[in-house]
C-alpha positions, 0 to 999 in steps of 0.5 A: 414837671419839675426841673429835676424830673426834666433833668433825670430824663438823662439818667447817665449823667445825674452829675449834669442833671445835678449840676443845672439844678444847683445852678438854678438855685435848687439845691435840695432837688441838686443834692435829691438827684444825687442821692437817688443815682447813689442809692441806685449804686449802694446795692451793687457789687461794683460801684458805678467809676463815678460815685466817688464824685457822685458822693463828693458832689452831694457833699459840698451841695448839703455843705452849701445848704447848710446841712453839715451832718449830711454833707458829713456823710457823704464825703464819708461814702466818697473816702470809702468808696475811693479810699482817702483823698487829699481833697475830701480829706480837708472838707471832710476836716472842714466840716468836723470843724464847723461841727465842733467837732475837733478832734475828728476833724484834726484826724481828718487833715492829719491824714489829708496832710500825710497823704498830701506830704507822701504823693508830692501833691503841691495844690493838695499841700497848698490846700491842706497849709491853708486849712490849717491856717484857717483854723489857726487863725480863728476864721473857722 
């Protein structure tokens, strides 16, 4: 039995299930346990309270994977499933970077940074800052 079979044996918590794959270097079947608690959700009227984070999970997994489209997508489902965050903003924007895609991404922190200037969030202002500089100063 495969270790994420073993581990969606507690369907209540894909995040941990998830979380020791990942952790096991096994971030296909991390990103596939995921995606199977999120497909189980998209049906549903009322959305599970963790899919956000579900999604935003699933994001930065395909992100470190490599497979930036994907994880483009995800973080899309996490906005639209709690509306814009400062945070998934900005790796939203990262990942459009990295895409080439500019244009999107310059969107993106826009609104990461408006938001971020509106809550009086310091650490989202931090981040966004940083994002900005990372971009500016070429190390994309």
């Amino acid at each position: 039995m495969s270790l994420w079979r073993r581990s969606m044996k507690d369907e209540d918590n894909p995040l941990r299930a998830a979380s020791e794959l990942a952790r096991a270097g096994k971030l296909g079947e991390a990103i596939a346990c995921l995606e199977e608690a999120l497909a189980r959700s998209r049906p549903s009227a009322s959305r599970p309270a963790n899919t956000a984070l579900l999604a935003k999970t699933a994001g930065l997994l395909c992100d470190q994977d490599g497979d930036l489209l994907r994880a483009a997508s995800y973080y899309d489902e996490a906005i639209a499933t709690e509306g814009p965050q400062p945070f998934t903003l900005v790796a939203l924007a990262d990942v459009y970077f990295r895409l080439g895609r500019v244009r999107e991404a310059q969107a993106c922190h826009a609104r990461a940074a408006s938001l971020a200037r509106s809550s009086g969030d310091e650490d989202a202002q931090t981040v966004v800052a940083a994002a900005r500089a990372k971009w500016e100063g070429g190390s994309g």
